[in-house]
C-alpha positions in Angstrom: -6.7 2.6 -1.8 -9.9 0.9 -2.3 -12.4 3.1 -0.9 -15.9 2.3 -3.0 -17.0 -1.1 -3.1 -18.3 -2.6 -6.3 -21.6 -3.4 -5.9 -22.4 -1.7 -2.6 -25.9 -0.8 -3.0 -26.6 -4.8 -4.2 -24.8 -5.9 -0.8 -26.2 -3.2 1.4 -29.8 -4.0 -0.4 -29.2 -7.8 1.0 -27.7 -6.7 4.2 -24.2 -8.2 3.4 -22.3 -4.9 4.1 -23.3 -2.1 6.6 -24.2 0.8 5.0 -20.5 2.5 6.2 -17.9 -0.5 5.0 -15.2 1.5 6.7 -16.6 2.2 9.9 -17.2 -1.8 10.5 -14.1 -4.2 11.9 -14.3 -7.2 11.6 -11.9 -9.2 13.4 -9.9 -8.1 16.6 -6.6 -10.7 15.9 -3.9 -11.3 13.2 -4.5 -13.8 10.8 -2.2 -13.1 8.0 1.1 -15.0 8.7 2.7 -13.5 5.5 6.6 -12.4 5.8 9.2 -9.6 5.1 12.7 -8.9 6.3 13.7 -5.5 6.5 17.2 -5.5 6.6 19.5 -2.9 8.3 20.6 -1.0 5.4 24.8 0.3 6.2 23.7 4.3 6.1 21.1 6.1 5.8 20.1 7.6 2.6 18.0 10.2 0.6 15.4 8.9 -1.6 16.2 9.3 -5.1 14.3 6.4 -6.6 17.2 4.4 -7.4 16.6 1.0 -7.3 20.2 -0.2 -8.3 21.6 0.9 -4.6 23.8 -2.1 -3.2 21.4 -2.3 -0.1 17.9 -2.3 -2.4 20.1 -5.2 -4.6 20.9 -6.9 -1.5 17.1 -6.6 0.2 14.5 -9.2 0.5 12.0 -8.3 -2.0 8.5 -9.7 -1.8 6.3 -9.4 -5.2 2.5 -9.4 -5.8 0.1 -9.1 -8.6 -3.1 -10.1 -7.3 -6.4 -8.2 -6.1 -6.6 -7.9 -2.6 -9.0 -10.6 -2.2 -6.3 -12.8 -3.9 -7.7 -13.0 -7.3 -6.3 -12.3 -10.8 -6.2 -8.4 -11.3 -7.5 -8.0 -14.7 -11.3 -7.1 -15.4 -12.2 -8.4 -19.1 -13.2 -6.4 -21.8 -16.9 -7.7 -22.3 -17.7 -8.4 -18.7 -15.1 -6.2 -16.8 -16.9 -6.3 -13.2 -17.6 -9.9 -13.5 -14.5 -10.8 -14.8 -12.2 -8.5 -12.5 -14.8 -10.6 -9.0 -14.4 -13.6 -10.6 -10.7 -13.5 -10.7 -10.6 -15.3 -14.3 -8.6 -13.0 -16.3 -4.6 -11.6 -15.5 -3.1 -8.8 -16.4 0.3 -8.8 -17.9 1.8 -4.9 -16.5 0.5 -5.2 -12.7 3.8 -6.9 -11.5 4.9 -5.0 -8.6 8.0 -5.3 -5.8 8.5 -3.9 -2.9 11.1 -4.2 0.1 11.8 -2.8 3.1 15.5 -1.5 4.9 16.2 0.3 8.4 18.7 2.0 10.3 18.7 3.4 14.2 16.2 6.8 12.3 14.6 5.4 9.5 12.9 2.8 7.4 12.9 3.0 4.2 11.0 1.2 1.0 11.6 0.5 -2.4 8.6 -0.4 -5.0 8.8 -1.5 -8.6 5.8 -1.1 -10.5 5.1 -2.3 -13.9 2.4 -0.6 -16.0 0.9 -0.7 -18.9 -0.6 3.2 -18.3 -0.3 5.9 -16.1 -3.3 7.8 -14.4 -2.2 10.8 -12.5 -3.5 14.1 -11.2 -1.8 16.2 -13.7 -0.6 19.7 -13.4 -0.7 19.9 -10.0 1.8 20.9 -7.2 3.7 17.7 -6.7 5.2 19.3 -2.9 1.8 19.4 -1.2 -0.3 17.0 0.2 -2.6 15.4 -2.1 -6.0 14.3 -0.2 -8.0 11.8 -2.6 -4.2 10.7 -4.0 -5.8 7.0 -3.6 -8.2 7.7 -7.1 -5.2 7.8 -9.2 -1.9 5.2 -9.2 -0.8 5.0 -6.3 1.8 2.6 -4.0 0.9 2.3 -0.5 2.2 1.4 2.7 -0.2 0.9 6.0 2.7 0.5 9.0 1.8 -0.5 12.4 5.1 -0.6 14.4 3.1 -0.8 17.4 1.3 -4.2 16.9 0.0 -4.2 20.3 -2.4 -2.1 19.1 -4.5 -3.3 16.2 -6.7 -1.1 15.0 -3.7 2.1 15.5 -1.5 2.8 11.8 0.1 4.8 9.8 -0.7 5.1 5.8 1.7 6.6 3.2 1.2 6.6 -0.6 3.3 7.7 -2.9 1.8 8.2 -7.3 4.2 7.7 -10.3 4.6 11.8 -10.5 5.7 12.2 -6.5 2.6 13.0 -5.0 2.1 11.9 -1.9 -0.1 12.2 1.1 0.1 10.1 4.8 -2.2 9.5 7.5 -2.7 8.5 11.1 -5.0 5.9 11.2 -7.5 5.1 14.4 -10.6 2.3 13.4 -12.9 0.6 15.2 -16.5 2.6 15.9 -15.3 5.9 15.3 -12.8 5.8 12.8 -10.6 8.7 12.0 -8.3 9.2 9.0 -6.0 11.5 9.9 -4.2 13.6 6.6 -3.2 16.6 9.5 -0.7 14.1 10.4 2.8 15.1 9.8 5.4 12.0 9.4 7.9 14.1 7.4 9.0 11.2 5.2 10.3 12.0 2.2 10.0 10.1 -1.0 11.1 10.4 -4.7 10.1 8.4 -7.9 11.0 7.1 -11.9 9.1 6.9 -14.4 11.1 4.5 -16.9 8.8 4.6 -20.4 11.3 2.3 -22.1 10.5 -0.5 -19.9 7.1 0.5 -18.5 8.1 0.3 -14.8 7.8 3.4 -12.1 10.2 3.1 -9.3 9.3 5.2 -5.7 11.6 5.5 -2.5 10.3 6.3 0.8 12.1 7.6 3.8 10.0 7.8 7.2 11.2 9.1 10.1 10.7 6.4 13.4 10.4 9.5 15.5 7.3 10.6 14.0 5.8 7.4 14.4 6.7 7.3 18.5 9.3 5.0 17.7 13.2 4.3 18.8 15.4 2.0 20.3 14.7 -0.4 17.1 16.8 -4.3 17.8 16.9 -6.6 15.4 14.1 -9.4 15.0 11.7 -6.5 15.9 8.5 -7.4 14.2 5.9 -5.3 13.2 2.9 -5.4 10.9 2.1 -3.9 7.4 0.9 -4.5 4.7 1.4 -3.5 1.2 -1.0 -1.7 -2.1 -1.3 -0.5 -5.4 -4.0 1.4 -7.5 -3.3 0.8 -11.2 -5.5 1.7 -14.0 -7.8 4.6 -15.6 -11.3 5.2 -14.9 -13.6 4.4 -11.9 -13.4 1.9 -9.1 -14.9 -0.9 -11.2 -12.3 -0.6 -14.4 -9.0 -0.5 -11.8 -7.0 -2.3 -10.3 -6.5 -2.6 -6.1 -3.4 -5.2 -5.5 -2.3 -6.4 -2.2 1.1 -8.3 -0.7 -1.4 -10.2 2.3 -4.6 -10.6 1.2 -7.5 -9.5 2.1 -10.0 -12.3 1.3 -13.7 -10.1 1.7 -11.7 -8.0 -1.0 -14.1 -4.3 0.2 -11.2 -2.2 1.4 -7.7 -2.1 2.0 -8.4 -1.3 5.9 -8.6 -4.2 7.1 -5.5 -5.0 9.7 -6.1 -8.0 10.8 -5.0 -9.0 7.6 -1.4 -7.2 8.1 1.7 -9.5 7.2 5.1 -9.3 9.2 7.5 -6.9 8.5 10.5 -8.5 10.5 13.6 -6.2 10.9 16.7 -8.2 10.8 20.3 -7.6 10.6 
C-alpha cells in the first residue's frame, strides 16, 4: 500500500496536495471501466496456495505490471525517483496475476507474483495481525461488495511469508482505517525460489462483509495491489490492476474496476 507520497513536501510547498493525501477524495463516481469475472468455483476450499487447482486453471486471470499511475515500475539506478515518475524504465520480476472464484460463503483469490527479491518482516509471528504489513511485499485486495456506497471497503493483504492484516475502510472527511476489523479470512502462500514466483490464496467469509444471497452477474468493485522491493517508498515498487492515474495512494475508489461474479 502506498502510504507516503514521493515528493510530498515539494507538492504540499506548491499547494498540489493537501497536507493529509488520505483524508482528501477526490471524485464521488466510478470511472475505471476495467473487468474481472469471478467464477463460481464447484466447492469450497481451504487455502493452501496451490495454484494448479482445476478451478484456479479454469479462472479468468487478469495480469499487471505497472505503477498505479500506469507507468513502467522500475526506478533506474542513477536517477531512481525520476526514472520510477517518469515511467521510462521496466522491470523484468514485477509480473503479477491475480483471479477471483465464489461460492454461496466465499470468495476466494489467487495471486502469482514474480520477484526478483523478497522484503519481509522477519522473525515474527506469522498468526497475528501485522499493522504496517503494507512497508514490506505485500498483495492486496480493496473489495467493495456494496458499490452503492463509494467511499465504504474492505482491505486485505497478504506478504510472501503469510502475514496478513485486513481492514474496514470508511473515507471521505473523516477517514477511518479500521485493523479491529475481524473478516476471518484465511489465507496461505509459496514461495517457489526455483522460479522466483510467490503464490498467496485467500478465503473471505461473505458473512463478515454483510453479504449473502450472492446471483450470478452480481457486480461489485475492487481493485487490485502489490508492494515489491527493498528500501523506502522512493526505491519500491506500488503496482495496480485499474489504475490510478494521480499515482499518490492506492485509496482512491473511484478508480475501482469490476469484479463481475459469473457462473
Amino acid at each position: 500500500m502506498f502510504r507516503r507520497l514521493v515528493f510530498c513536501a515539494i507538492l504540499i510547498e506548491l499547494g498540489l496536495l493537501h497536507s493529509n493525501p488520505r483524508v482528501v477524495e477526490s471524485a464521488e463516481t466510478y470511472s475505471a471501466t476495467v473487468k474481472l469475472d469471478a467464477k463460481r468455483a464447484p466447492a469450497d476450499f481451504v487455502p493452501d496456495a496451490d495454484l494448479s487447482k482445476r478451478a484456479w486453471v479454469e479462472a479468468k486471470w487478469a495480469e499487471f505490471d505497472r505503477n498505479m499511475s500506469g507507468k513502467a515500475s522500475h526506478p533506474d539506478d542513477k536517477t531512481r525517483v525520476a526514472s520510477f515518475m517518469s515511467g521510462k524504465a521496466s522491470h523484468p520480476d514485477d509480473k503479477t496475476r491475480v483471479a477471483s472464484l465464489w461460492t454461496d460463503k466465499y470468495i476466494y483469490f489467487a495471486f502469482s507474483c514474480k520477484y526478483d527479491s523478497l522484503n519481509v518482516f522477519e522473525g515474527e509471528d506469522i498468526s497475528k495481525e501485522r499493522w504496517e504489513l503494507w512497508n514490506r511485499d505485500v498483495a492486496e485486495v480493496f473489495l467493495n461488495p456494496q458499490p452503492d456506497r463509494l467511499l465504504h471497503y474492505y482491505e486485505f493483504e497478504v506478504a510472501p511469508n503469510n502475514q496478513w492484516i485486513d481492514l474496514e475502510i470508511t473515507r471521505g472527511e473523516k477517514p477511518n482505517h479500521d485493523a479491529g476489523w475481524n473478516s476471518g479470512f484465511e489465507h496461505a502462500t509459496h514461495i517457489d525460489s526455483a522460479t522466483h514466483v510467490w503464490t498467496a490464496e485467500m478465503r473471505i467469509p461473505l458473512a463478515s462483509m454483510n453479504v449473502s444471497g450472492v446471483k450470478p452477474d452480481t457486480k461489485w468493485r475492487a481493485n487490485f495491489f502489490r508492494a515489491a522491493g527493498q528500501g523506502d517508498d522512493t526505491g519500491r515498487r506500488f503496482l495496480a490492476w485499474s489504475n490510478i492515474p494521480e499515482g499518490t495512494t492506492f485509496h482512491m475508489p473511484s478508480r475501482f474496476g469490476i469484479l463481475r461474479l459469473v457462473k
